[in-house]
C-alpha positions in Angstrom: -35.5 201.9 174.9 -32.9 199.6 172.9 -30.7 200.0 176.2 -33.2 198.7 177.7 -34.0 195.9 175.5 -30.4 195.1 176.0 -29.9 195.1 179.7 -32.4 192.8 180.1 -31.2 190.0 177.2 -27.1 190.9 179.1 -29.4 190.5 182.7 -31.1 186.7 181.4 -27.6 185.4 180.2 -26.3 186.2 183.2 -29.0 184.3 185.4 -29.0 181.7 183.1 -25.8 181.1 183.2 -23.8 181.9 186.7 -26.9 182.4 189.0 -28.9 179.1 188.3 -25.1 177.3 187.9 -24.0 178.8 191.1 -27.5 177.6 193.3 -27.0 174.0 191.4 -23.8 173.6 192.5 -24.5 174.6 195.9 -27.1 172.3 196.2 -24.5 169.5 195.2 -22.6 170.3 199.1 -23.7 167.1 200.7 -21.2 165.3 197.9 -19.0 166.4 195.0 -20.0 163.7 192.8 -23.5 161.3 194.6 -26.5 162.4 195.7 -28.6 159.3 197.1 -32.2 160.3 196.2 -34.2 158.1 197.5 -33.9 154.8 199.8 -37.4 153.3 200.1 -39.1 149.7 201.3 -42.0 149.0 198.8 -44.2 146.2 198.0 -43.6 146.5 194.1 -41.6 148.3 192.0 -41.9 148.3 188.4 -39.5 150.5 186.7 -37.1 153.7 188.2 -39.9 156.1 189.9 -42.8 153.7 189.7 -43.3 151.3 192.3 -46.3 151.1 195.4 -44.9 152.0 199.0 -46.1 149.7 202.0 -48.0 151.5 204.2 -46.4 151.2 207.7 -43.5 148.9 206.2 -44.9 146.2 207.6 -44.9 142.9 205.9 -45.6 139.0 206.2 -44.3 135.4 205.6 -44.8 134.8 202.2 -44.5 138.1 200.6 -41.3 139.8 198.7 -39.7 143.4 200.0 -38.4 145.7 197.2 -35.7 147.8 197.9 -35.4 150.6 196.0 -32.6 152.7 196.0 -32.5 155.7 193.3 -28.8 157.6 192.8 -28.0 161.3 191.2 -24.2 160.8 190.1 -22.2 163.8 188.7 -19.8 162.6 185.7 -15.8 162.9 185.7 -14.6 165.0 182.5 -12.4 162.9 180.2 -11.8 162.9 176.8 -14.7 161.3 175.0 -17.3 162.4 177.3 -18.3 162.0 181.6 -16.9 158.6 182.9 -18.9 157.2 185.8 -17.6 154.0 187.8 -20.3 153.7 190.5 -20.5 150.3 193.1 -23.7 149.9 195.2 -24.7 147.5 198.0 -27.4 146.6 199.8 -27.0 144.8 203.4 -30.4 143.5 205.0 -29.5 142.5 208.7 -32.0 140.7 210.8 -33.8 141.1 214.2 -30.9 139.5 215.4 -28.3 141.3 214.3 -27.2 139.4 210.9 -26.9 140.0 207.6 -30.4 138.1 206.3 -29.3 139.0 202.4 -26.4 141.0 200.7 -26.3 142.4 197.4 -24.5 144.3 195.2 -24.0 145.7 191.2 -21.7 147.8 189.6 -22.1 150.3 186.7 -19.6 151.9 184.4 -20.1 154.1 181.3 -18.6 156.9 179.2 -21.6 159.3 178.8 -21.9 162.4 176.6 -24.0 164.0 179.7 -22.7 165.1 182.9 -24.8 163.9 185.0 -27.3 160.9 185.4 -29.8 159.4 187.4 -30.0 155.9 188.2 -32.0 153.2 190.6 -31.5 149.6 191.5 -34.0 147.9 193.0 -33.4 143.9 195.1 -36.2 141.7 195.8 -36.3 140.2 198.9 -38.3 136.8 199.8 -39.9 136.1 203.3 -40.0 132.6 203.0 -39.9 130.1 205.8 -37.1 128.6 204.4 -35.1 131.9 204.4 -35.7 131.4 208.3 -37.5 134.9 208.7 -37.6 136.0 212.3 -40.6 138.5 213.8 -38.8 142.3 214.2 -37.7 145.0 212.9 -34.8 144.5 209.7 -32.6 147.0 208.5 -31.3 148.3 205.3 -27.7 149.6 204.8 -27.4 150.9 201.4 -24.0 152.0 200.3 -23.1 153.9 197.1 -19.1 155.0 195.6 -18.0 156.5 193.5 -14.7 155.3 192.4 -13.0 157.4 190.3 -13.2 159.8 193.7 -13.1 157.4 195.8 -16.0 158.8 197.7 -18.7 156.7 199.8 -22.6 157.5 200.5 -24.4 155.1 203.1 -28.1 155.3 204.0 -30.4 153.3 206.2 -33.7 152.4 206.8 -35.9 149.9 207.9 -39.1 147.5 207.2 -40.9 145.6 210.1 -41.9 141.7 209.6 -45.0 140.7 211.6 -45.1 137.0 211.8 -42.0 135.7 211.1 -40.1 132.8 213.2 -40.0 133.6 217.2 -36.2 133.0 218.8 -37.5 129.5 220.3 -39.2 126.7 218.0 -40.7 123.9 219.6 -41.1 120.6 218.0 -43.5 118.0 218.9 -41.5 115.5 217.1 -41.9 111.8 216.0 -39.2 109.5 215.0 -39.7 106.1 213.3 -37.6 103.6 212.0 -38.6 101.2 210.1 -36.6 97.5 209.2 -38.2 94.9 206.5 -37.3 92.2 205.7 -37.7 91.2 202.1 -36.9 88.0 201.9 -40.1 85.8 200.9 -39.0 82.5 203.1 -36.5 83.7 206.2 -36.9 85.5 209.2 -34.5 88.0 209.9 -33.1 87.8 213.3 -31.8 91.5 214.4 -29.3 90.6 217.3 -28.7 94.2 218.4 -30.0 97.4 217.0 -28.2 100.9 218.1 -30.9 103.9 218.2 -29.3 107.3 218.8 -31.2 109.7 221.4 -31.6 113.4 221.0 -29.1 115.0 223.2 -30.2 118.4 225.2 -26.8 120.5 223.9 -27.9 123.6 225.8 -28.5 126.3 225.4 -29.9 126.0 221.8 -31.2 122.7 221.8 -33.1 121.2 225.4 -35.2 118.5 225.1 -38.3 119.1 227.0 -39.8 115.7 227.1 -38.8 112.2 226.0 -37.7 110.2 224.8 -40.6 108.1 224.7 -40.6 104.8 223.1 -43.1 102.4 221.6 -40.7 99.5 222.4 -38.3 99.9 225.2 -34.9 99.6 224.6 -33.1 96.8 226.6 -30.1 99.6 227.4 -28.9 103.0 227.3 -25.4 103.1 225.8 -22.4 106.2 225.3 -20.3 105.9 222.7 -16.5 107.6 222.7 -18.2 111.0 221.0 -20.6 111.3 224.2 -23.4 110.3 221.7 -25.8 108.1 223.8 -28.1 105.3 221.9 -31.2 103.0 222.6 -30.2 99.7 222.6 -32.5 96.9 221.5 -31.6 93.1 221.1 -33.2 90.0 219.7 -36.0 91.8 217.3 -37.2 89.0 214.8 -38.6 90.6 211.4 -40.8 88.1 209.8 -40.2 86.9 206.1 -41.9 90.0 203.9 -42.6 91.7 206.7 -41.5 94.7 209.0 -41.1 96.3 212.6 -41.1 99.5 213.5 -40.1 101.6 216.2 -41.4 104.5 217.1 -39.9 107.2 219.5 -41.4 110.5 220.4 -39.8 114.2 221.8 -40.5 117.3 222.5 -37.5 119.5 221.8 -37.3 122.9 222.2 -34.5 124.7 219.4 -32.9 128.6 220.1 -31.8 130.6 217.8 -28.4 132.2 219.3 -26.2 134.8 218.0 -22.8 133.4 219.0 -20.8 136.1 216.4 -19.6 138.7 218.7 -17.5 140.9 215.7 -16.6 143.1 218.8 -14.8 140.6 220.6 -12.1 139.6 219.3 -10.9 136.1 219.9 -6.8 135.0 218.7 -6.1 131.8 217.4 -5.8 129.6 220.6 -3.8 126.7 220.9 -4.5 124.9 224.2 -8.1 123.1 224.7 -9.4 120.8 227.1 -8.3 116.7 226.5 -11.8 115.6 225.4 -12.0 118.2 222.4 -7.8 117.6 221.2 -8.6 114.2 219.5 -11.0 117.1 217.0 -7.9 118.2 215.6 -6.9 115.1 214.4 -7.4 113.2 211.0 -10.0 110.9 211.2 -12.1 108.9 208.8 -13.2 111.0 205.9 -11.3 113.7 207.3 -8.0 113.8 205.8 -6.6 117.1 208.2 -3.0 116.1 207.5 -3.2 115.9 204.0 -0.6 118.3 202.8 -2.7 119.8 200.1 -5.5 120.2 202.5 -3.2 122.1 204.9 -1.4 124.5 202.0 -5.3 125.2 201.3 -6.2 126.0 205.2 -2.8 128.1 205.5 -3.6 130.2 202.5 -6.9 131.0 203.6 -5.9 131.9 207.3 -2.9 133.7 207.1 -2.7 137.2 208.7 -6.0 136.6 210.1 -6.2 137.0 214.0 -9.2 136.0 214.8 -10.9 133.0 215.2 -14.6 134.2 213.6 -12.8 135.7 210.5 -11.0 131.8 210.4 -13.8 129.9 210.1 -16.4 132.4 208.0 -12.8 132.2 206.0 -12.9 128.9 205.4 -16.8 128.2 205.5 -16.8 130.7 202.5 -14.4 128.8 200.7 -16.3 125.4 200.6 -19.8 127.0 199.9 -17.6 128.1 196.9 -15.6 125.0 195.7 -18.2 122.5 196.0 -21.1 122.0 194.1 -24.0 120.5 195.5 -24.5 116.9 193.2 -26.5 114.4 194.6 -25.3 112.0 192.0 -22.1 112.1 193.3 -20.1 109.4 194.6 -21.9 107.7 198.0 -19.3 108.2 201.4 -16.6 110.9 199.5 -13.8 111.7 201.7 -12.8 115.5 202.4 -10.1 115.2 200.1 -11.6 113.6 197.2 -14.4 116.0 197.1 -11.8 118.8 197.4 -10.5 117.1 193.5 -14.3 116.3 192.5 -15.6 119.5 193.6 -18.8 118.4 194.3 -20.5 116.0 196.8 -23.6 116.3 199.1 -23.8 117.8 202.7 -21.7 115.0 204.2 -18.9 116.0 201.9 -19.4 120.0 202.6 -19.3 119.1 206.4 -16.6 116.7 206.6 -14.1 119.5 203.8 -15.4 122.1 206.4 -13.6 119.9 209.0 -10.2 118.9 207.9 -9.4 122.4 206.6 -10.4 123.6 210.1 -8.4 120.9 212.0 -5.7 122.2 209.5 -5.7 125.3 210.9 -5.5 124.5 214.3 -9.5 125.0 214.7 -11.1 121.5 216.9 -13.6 120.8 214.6 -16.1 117.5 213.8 -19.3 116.7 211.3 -22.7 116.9 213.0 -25.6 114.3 212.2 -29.1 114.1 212.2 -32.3 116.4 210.5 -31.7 119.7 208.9 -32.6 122.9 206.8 -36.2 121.5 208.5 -39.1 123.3 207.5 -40.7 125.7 210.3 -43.8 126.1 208.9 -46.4 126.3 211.7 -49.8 124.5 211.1 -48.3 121.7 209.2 -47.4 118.7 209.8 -44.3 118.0 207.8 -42.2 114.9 206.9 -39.0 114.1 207.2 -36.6 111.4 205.6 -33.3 112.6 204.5 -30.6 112.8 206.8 -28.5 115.8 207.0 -24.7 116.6 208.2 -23.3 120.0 208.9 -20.7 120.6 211.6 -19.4 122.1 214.6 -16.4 124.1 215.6 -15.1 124.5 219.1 -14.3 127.8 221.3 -13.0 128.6 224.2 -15.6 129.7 226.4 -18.3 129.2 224.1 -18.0 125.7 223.6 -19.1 123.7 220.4 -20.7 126.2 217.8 -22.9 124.8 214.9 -22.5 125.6 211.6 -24.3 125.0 208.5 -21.8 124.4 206.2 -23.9 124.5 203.1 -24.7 128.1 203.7 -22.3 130.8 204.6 -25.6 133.3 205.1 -26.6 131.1 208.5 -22.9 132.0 210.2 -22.3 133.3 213.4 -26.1 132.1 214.8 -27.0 128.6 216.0 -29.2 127.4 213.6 -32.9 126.9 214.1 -34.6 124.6 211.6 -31.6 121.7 212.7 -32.3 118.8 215.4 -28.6 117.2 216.2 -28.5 113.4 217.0 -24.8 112.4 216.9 -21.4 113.8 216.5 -17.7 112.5 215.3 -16.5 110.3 212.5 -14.3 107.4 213.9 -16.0 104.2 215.9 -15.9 103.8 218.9 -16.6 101.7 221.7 -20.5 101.9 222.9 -21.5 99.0 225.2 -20.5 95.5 223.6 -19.6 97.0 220.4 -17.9 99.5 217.8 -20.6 102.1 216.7 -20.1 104.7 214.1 -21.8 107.7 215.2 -24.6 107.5 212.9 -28.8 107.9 213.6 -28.7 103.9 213.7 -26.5 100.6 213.5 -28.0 97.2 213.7 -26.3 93.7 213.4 -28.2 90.6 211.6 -28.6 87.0 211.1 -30.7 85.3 208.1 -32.6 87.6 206.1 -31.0 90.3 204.6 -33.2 93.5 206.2 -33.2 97.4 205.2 -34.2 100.1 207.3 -36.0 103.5 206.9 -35.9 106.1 209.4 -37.4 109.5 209.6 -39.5 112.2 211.7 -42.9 113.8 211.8 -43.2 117.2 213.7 -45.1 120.2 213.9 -43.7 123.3 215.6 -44.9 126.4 217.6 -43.6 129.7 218.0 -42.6 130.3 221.4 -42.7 133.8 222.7 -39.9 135.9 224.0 -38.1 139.0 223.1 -35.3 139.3 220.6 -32.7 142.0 222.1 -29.6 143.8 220.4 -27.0 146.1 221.8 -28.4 149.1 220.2 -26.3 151.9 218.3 -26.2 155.8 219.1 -28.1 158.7 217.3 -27.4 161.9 217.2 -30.1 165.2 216.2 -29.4 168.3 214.8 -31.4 171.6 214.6 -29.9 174.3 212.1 -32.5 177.9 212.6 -31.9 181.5 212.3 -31.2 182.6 216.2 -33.5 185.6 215.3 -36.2 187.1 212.5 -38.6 189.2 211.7 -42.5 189.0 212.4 -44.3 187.9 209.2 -41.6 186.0 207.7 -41.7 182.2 207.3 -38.9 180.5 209.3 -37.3 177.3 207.9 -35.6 174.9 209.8 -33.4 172.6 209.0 -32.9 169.0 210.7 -30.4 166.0 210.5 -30.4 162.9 212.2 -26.8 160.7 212.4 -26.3 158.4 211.4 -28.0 158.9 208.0 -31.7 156.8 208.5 -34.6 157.0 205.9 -37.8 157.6 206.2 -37.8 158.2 210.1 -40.6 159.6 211.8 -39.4 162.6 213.7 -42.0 164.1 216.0 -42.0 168.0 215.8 -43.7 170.5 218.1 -43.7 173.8 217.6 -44.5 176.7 220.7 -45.4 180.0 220.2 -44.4 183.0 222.7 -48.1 182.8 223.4 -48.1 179.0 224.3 -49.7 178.1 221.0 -48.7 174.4 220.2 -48.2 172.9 216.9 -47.5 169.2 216.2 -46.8 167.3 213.3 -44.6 164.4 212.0 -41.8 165.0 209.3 -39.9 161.8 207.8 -36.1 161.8 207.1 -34.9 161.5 203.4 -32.2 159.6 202.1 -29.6 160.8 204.0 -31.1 161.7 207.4 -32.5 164.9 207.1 -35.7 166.9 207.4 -37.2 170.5 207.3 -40.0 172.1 208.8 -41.5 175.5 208.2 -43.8 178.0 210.3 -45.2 181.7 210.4 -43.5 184.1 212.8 -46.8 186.0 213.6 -46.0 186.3 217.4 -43.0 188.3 218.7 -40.8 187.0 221.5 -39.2 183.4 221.8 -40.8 180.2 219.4 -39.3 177.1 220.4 -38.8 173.9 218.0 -38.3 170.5 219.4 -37.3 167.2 217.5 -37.8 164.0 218.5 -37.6 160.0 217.6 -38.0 157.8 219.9 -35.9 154.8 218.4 -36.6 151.4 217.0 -34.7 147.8 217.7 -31.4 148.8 215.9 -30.8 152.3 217.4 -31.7 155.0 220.8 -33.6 157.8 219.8 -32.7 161.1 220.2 -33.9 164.8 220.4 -32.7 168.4 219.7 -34.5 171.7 220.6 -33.9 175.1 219.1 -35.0 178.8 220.0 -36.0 181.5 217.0 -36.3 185.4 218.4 -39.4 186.9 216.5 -39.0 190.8 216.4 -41.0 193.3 215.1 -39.6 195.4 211.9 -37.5 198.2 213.2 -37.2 197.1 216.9 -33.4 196.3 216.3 -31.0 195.2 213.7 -31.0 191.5 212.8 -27.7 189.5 211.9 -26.9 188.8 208.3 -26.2 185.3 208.5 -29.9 185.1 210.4 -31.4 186.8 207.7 -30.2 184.8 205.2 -30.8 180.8 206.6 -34.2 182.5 207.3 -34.8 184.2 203.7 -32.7 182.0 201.7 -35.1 183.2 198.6 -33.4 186.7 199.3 -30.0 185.3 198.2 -31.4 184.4 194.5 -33.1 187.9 194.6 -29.9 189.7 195.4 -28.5 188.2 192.8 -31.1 188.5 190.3 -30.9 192.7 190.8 -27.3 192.3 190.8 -26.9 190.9 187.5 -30.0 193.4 186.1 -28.1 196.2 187.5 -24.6 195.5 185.8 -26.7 194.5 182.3 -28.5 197.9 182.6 -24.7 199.7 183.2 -22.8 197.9 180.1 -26.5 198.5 177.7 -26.4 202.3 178.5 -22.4 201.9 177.9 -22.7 200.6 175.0 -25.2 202.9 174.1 -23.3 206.0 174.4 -20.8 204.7 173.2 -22.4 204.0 169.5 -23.4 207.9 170.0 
């Protein structure tokens, strides 16, 4: 009886400690060192493990996304205790292929236990401002370990329901208005320049207009190609005013331009009309030698051209802050030393270091960062400036130089007017490409100009080149009737929370469906009774969403009856994985039993 009593306290060390170690340690196979638990959309989370999942992961305009990404890390052994160095990300591209919002955090610690659990969690805001399109977004989550040098990624995705359509129209109204405050003299306008919204297709076409309340007296072009109204003899009364009002219907696209698989080399011949853009010109001090030793370190060894400008677009958005109290009409350079300005200076340092670097560049003028609200009618008054870049065989690009975020897609809450820095000659005079010039005599006037608008959402389809999947079955080729049969899916590349379509058919022709979503890392399992002999098949299916192709895999399971023939190890095993903890489990109570009654007869 004591032998017994000690075979089975040898027979619970044992388990205890090498059976239970050995099935932990196999369930650590997908990584040495990360396990990414969980990768989930949610409409709030609170703390790690609480938060509310959104049914359908379906959201609106106006609400907030939560992220939430929850990671088992395994510790590295040093002296004091387990080091972890761990780096996540998180990457939310668009419908259109961009990234909408990036984030990242680090964590390191010297822990006393060798393994942790951790979640981070972002917040995402679907605001009209953050320009949200209608689609389908994805979520790249990335997780490394350091110290290993080892890398997890998992996907998944959340759907936004009304969001901003790939075409905005506005019904637009511009005004300007010139007083005259003077309480005893008339103010005698002689000429007044009125620039005209170009149609720069294919992102901006304007559909109807211009249509004004006074007609102009000519149509002039400047040097830029920027075309104006132009009005002469307008008298503006002493304390009094005219206005002008002038009325479009402009249709703006949203166009990914950024092609990251084609790769485009630094060029260096362009047609005649777009060389004068690589030259200095007023506020846009290109041949500064500072400017240039700044453009050259920031472009070296890269190739190609995209990588140039995000390069450089990166660089402003970081030197400069924005400061609306500083100095009116700062040039390129002296907002490089003030580091600080408004758009105009972003725009016009965005220039000169492009021009530096061999890129044709020039600011862009008129109303942006526009509120796309539907519904509302909004008003407008500042003017904005941002810039373009130019391509071969894409043309001029537009860029908002304010925010890196918008590169690489032509930007849809921005109306451009004019183009270029230096005068030039446009009819009878030299005109600055600005939204107006006007010359005077007698009162000194002051004008005002702005817009009304209200948009709509024009319908059309937002298409990517979609990525490859890949499905995998894992089942035993044969087992035995009775037995429950596991099997064991994977879809590549790893996407969470995937619906994957599962039917299973009996020998009989009995059919079973049901739906099974993907974990963390891409993979699923699904169960069923043997209780018919012959062939059950297993098919897997997802059909795809905006991002990727769907995919499929089918597997076949032999049901025998016990005795009818011998059944392959391995099968029996991925079939009865239970059996493998069992046969250990006797093993261990077998060799307890062996050294008890030992030991036993040996204090005899």
């Amino acid at each position: 009886m004591g032998a017994c009593k000690r075979g089975l306290m040898i027979a619970f060390i044992l388990v205890t400690f090498i059976v239970f170690p050995l099935f932990n340690v196999h369930s650590q196979s997908q990584n040495d060192y990360l396990k990414i638990n969980k990768l989930l959309v949610c409409e709030n989370v609170e703390d790690i493990g609480r938060y509310s999942l959104r049914e359908g992961n379906v959201f609106y305009v106006g609400e907030k996304v939560y992220i939430y990404l929850e990671v088992e890390a395994y510790g590295h052994r040093v002296k004091d205790g387990y080091l972890y160095n761990l780096t996540f990300s998180l990457d939310i591209i668009n419908p259109l292929g961009l990234i909408f919002q990036h984030a990242n955090r680090s964590y390191y610690d010297v822990s006393e236990y060798s393994s942790i659990k951790s979640a981070w969690w972002v917040v995402v805001s679907l605001d009209y401002d953050s320009y949200p399109f209608a689609g389908q977004y994805k979520v790249i989550a990335r997780v490394k370990d350091e110290v290993a040098n080892e890398t997890l990624l998992s996907e998944t995705f959340f759907t936004l329901a009304n969001g901003l359509t790939q075409t905005i129209r506005y019904n637009l109204t511009e005004y300007i208005k010139i007083t005259n405050s003077d309480p005893r003299e008339k103010s005698h306008i002689t000429c007044l320049y009125l620039a005209i919204i170009p149609s720069l297709n294919p992102y901006q076409t304007v559909v109807e207009g211009p249509v004004f309340s006074l007609e102009p007296a000519d149509v002039v072009v400047d040097g830029h190609g920027n075309t104006y109204a132009l009005f002469r003899d307008l008298t503006v009364p002493a304390k009094g005013q005219v206005t002008i009002i002038v009325t479009y219907t402009v249709d703006v696209r949203a166009i990914k331009y950024l092609d990251s698989e084609r790769f485009i080399k630094s060029q260096t011949t362009y047609p005649s009309d777009v060389l004068k853009y690589l030259k200095p010109s007023r506020g846009v001090e290109s041949d500064s030698p500072e400017l240039i030793a700044v453009a050259n370190s920031l472009v070296e060894n890269i190739k190609s051209i995209w990588d140039k400008v995000y390069a450089i677009l990166r660089f402003v958005d970081e030197k400069l802050v924005y400061d609306p109290t500083a100095p009116r009409n700062l040039s390129a350079l002296e907002a490089y030393h003030l580091k600080r300005g408004v758009c105009e200076q972003y725009a016009r340092l965005f220039t000169a270091l492009c021009r530096a670097s061999g890129i044709p560049a020039r600011v862009v003028r008129g109303f942006g960062l526009l509120d796309v609200e539907p519904g509302v009618l909004h008003n407008v008054e500042p003017l904005h400036a941002w810039a373009q870049f130019y391509v071969c065989d894409y043309g001029w690009l537009p860029v908002e130089t304010q925010n890196p975020n918008l590169f690489g897609l032509t930007p849809i809450g921005h109306i451009v007017f004019v183009w270029g820095e230096d005068p030039t000659k446009a009819g009878d005079r030299e005109v600055t490409p600005t939204l107006y010039s006007f010359w005077y005599i007698g009162g000194e006037p002051k004008a005002y100009i702005g817009i009304t608008y209200t948009t709509t959402f024009l319908q059309g389809n937002i298409t990517l080149s979609k990525g490859r999947t890949s499905m995998k079955l894992y089942a035993p080729s044969k087992t035995i009737k009775g037995l429950k049969v596991i099997v064991k899916g994977s879809l590549e590349p790893a996407l969470a929370n995937i619906p994957v379509q599962a039917i299973i058919k009996s020998p009989s022709g009995r059919t079973l469906k049901f739906t099974v979503l993907t974990d963390a890392l891409g993979r699923y399992r699904l169960s069923f009774l043997a209780n018919e002999t012959g062939t059950w098949i297993v098919k897997t299916s997802w059909g795809g969403n905006a991002f990727y192709y769907g995919s499929q895999a089918q597997v076949e399971v032999d049901v025998i009856g016990l005795g009818n023939q011998l059944i392959p190890f391995e099968d029996m095993l991925s079939n009865i994985e239970f059996l493998i903890f069992i046969g250990c489990l006797v093993a261990c109570m077998c060799v307890a039993l062996v050294v008890a009654v030992k030991y036993g007869m040996s204090k005899r």
